[in-house]
C-alpha positions as CSV (number, residue, x, y, z in Angstrom):
1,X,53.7,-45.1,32.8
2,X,50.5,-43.3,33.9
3,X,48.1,-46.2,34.3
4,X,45.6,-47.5,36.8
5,X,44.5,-51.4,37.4
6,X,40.9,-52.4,37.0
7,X,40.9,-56.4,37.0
8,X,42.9,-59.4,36.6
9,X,42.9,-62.8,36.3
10,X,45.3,-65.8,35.9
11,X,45.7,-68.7,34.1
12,X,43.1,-68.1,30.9
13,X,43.4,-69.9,27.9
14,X,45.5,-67.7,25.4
15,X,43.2,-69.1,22.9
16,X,40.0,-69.5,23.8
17,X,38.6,-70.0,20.4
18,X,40.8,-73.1,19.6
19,X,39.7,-76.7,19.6
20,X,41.9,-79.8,20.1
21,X,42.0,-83.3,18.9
22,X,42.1,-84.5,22.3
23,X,41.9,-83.6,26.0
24,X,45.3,-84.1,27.0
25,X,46.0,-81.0,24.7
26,X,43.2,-79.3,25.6
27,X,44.0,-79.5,29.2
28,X,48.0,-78.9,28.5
29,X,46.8,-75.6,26.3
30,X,49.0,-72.5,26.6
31,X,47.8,-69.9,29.1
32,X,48.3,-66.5,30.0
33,X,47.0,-63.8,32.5
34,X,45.4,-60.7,32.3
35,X,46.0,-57.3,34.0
36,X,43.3,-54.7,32.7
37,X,44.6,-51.3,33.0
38,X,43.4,-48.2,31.7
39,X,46.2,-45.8,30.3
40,X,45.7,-42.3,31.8
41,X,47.2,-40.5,28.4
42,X,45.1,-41.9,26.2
43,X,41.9,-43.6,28.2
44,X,42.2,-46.8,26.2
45,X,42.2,-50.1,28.4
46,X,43.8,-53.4,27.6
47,X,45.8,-56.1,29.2
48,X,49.3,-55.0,30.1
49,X,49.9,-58.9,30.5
50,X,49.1,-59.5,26.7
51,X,52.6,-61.4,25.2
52,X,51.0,-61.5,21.4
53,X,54.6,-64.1,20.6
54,X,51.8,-66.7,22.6
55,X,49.2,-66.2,20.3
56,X,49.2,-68.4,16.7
57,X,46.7,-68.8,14.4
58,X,46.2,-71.8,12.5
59,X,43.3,-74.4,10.9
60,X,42.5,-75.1,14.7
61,X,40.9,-71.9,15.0
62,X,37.3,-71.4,14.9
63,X,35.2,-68.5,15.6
64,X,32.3,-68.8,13.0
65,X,29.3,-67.7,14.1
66,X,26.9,-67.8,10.9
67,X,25.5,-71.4,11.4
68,X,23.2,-69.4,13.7
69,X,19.6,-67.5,12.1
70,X,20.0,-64.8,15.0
71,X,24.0,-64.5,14.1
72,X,22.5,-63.7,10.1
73,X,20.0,-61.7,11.3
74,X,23.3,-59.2,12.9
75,X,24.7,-59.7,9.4
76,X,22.0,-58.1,7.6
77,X,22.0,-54.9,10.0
78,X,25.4,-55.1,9.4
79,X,24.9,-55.5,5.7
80,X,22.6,-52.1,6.3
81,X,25.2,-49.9,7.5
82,X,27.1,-51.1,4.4
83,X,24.8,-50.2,2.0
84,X,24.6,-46.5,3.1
85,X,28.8,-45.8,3.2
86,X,29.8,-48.2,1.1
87,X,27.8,-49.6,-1.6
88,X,30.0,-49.6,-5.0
89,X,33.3,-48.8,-3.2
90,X,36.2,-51.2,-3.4
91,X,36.3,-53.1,0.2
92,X,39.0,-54.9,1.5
93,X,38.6,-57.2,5.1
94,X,41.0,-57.3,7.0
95,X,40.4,-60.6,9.4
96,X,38.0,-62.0,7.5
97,X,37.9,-65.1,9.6
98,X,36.5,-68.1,7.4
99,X,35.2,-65.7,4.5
100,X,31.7,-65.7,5.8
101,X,30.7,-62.1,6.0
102,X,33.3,-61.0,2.8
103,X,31.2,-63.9,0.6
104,X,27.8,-62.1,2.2
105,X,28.8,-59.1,0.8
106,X,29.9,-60.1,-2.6
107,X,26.6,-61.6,-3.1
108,X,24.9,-58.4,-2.3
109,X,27.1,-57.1,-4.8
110,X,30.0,-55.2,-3.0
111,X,33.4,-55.8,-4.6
112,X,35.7,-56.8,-1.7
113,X,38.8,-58.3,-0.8
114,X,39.7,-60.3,2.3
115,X,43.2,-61.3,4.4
116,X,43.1,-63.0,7.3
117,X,46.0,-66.2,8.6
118,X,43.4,-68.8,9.6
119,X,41.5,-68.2,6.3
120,X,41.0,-72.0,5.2
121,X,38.6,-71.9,2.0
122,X,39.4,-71.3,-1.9
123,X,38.2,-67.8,-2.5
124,X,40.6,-65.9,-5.0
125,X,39.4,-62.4,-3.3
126,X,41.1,-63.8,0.0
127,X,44.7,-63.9,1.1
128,X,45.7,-66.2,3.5
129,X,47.9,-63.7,5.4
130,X,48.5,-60.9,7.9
131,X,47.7,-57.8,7.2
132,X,51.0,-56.2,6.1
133,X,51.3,-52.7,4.6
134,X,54.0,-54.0,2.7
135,X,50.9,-56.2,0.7
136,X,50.4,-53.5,-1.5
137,X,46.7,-53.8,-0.8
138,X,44.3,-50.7,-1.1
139,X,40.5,-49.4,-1.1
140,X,38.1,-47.1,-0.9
141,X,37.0,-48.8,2.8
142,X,38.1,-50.8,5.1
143,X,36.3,-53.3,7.5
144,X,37.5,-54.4,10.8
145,X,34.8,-56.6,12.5
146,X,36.5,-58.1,15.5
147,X,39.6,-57.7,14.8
148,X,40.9,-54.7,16.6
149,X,40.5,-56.0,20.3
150,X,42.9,-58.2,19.4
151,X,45.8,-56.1,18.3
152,X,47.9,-54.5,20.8
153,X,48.8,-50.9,20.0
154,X,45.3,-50.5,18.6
155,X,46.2,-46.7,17.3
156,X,49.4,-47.7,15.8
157,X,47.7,-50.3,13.9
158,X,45.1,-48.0,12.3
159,X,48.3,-45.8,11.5
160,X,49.2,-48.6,9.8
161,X,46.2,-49.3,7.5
162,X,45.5,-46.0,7.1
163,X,49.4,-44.9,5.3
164,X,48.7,-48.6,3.4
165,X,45.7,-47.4,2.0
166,X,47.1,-44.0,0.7
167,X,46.2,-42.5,4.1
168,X,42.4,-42.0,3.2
169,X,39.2,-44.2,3.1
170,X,36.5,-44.8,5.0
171,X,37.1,-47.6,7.8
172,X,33.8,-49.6,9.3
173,X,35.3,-51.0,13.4
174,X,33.4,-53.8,15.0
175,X,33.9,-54.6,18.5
176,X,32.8,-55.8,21.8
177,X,31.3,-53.5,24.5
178,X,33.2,-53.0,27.4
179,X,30.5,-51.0,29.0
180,X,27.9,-53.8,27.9
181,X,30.8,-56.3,29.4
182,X,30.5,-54.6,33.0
183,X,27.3,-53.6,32.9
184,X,25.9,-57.1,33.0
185,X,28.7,-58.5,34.8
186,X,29.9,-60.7,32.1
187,X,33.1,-61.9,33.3
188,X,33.0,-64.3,31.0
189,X,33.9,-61.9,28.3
190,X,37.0,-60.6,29.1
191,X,39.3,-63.1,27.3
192,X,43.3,-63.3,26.9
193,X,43.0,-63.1,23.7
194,X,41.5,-59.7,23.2
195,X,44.3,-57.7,24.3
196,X,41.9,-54.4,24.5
197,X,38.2,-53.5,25.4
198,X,37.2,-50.7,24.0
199,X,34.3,-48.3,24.9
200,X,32.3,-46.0,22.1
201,X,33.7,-42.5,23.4
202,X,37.5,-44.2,22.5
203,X,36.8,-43.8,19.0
204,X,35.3,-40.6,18.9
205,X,38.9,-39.4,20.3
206,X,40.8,-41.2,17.5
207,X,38.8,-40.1,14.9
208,X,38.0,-36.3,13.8
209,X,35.1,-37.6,11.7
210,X,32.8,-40.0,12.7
211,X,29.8,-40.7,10.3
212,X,27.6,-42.9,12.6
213,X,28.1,-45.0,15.5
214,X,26.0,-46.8,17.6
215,X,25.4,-50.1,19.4
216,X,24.3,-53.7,17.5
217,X,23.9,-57.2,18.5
218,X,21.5,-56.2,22.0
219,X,24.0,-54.2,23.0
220,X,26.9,-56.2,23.2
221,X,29.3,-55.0,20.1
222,X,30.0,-51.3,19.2
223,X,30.7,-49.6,16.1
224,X,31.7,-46.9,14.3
225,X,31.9,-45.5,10.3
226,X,35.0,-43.1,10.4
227,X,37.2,-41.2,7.8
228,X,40.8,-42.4,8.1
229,X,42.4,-39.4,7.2
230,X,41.2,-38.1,10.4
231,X,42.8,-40.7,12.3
232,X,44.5,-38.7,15.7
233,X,46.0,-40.6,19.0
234,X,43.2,-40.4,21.5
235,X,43.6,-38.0,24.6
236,X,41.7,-38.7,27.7
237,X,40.1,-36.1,29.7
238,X,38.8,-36.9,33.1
239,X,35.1,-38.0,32.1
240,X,36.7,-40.8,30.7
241,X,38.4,-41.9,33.8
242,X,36.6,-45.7,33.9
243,X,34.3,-47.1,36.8
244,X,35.0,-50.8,36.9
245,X,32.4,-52.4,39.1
246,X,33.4,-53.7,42.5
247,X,31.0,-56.3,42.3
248,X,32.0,-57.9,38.8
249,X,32.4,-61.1,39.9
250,X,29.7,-61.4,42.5
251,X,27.2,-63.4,40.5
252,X,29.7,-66.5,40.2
253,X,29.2,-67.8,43.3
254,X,25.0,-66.9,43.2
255,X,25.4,-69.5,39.7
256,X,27.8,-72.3,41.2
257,X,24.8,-72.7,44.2
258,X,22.4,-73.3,41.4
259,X,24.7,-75.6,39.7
260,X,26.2,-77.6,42.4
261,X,25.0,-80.8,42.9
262,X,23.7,-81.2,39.5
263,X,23.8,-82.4,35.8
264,X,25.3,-79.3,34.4
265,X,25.2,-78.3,30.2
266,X,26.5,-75.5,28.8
267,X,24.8,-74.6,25.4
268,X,27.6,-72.4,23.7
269,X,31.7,-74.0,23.1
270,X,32.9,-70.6,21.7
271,X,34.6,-67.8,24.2
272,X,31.9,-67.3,26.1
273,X,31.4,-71.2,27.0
274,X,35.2,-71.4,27.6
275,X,35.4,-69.4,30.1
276,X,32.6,-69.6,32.1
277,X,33.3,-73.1,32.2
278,X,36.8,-72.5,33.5
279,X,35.1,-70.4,36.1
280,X,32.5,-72.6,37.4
281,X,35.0,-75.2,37.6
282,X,37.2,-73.2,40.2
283,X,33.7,-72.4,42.3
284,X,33.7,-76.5,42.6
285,X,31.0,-76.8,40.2
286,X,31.1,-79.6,37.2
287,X,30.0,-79.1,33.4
288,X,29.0,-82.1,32.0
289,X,28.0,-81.2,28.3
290,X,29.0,-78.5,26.0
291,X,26.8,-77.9,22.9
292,X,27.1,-75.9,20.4
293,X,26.1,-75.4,16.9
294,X,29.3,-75.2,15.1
295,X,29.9,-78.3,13.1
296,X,33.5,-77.6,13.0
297,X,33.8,-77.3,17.0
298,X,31.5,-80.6,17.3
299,X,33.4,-83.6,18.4
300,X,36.6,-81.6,19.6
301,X,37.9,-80.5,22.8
302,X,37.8,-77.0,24.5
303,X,40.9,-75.3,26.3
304,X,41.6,-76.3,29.9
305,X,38.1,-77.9,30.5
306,X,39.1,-80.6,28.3
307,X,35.4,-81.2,27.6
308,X,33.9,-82.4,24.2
309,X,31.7,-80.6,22.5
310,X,28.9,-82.2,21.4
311,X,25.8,-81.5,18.6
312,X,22.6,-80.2,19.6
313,X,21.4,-83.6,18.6
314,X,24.0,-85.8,20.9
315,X,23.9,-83.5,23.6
316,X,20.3,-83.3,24.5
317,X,20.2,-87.2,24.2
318,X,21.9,-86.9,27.5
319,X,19.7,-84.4,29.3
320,X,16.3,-85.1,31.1
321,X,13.5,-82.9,30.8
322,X,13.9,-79.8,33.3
323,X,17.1,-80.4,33.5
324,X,19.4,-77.0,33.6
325,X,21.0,-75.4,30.9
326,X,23.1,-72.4,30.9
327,X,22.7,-70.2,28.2
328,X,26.1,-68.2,27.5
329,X,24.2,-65.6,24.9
330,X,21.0,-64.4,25.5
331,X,20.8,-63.3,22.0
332,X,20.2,-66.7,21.3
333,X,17.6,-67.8,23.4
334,X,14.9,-68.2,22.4
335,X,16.6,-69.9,19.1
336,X,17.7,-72.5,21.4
337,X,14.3,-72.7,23.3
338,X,13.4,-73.8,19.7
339,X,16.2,-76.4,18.4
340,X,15.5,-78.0,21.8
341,X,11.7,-78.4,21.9
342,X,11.3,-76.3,25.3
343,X,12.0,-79.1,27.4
344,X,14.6,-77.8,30.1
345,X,15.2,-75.0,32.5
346,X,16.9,-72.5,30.7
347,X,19.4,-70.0,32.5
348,X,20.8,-67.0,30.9
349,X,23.6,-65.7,32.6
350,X,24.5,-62.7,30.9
């Protein structure tokens, strides 16, 4: 195959969203590696590693992210985008997570249906499934917010939805920024579980017609409104050959200096969390507290680290004033600033 290597990695969690009832299981947690290529043909990039038989999703899951006011406040941009393309069209979600964003929408009024396999609620619009063309499940739009980096054979899988859905439609993709990614050198966002990282100019060479796209979210998630019926397999031309930065990972050893030594907390348990964790604990360096917001995560145990999440509440009781904190999302800053009075010395690190 025609393919070129930009970055790998070993031993990641496979799931780095999960939580465990104890640390022997999270320490025990399946693991997988990652070799980031970029496939000459078609410019996409993804993990040629990626066995997706490793990867299932259960009750254990938990990616919710909409117990933050800064997470609601990328909702309702969201929630704009939706009112111009899709306002009184029948919707369906595919990965709709926990329900969160599909109830958001049906209380501004959107008629919308939802599948995903860790669904755990009561909803009758959702289906606790995966997607399946064989579902007999069609509308006039289709969302995919964070689903598609996770899906190997991205373009195959849109085939998919679109010849489920009558071939036409309008589909709204949400995903993370792999320019954004290396631009900042946030290593700790390249995960096992997302098989692909996708940049904006990839969808503009699947789709014919693309209605808007843009960046959201400071940057860090891309997305695109696109017909379906346009729907082509992507061929790269040599601007898109990708750059990947030689020093990606020089920053790790500039954070383990400031961290050795010292009382370490991590405010964040969810991917990003994860992993930096699992990095700073190969420079040498020691986390002692993850917080995180997420009631659901609270009192459970992350992959590999092993360490227990703890509330805001519980986990500040353990910190002295000025001590560090490393912030895994600036986006939420400044709300953290806030739910911890200002006493510490924050550090962002993306």
């Amino acid at each position: 195959m025609n393919q070129r290597e930009l970055f790998r990695v070993d031993g990641l969690p496979v799931f780095q969203n999960k939580i465990f009832s104890n640390r022997t299981k999270a320490i025990d947690c399946s693991r997988g590696d990652i070799r980031l290529i970029q496939d000459m043909d078609t410019g996409l990039i993804f993990n040629a590693a990626f066995d997706a038989s490793l990867l299932e999703y259960d009750e254990d899951y938990q990616n919710e992210q909409a117990y933050s006011n800064v997470f609601k406040q990328h909702l309702q941009t969201v929630r704009e985008i939706f009112q111009r393309f899709f306002f009184g069209k029948r919707l369906i979600e595919v990965g709709c997570g926990k329900g969160y964003f599909l109830e958001y929408l049906n209380q501004a009024g959107f008629e919308i249906i939802g599948i995903d396999p860790a669904y755990e609620g009561d909803n009758p619009n959702c289906v606790r499934a995966c997607f399946d063309k064989d579902l007999g499940l069609s509308g006039e739009g289709i969302i995919l917010r964070h689903v598609l980096e996770h899906i190997p054979n991205p373009f195959n899988f849109l085939s998919d939805i679109a010849i489920a859905n009558g071939g036409g439609g309008k589909v709204y993709i949400e995903v993370p920024c792999f320019d954004w990614i290396c631009d900042n050198s946030v290593w700790f966002d390249i995960y096992y579980e997302h098989v692909n990282y996708f940049r904006l100019n990839d969808f503009h060479r699947m789709f014919g017609t693309v209605f808007e796209s843009g960046h959201i979210f400071g940057g860090q998630y891309l997305y695109i409104v696109a017909d379906l019926t346009t729907l082509k397999k992507p061929v790269m031309k040599k601007s898109d050959t990708f750059l990947f930065p030689e020093n990606f990972l020089s920053n790790i050893d500039r954070l383990a200096t400031l961290a050795k030594g010292k009382k370490n907390s991590v405010w964040g348990g969810a991917s990003k969390g994860v992993i930096f964790t699992i990095y700073m604990q190969r420079a040498g360096v020691n986390i002692d507290t993850i917080i995180d917001i997420n009631p659901a995560k609270q009192g459970r145990f992350i992959a590999i680290s092993g360490l227990k999440v703890s509330s805001p509440e519980d986990g500040l009781k353990t910190l002295l004033p000025n001590d560090d904190i490393f912030v895994m999302n600036s986006n939420y800053l400044n709300e953290i600033i806030d739910l911890s009075d200002n006493q510490f010395n924050y550090i962002k690190v993306d």
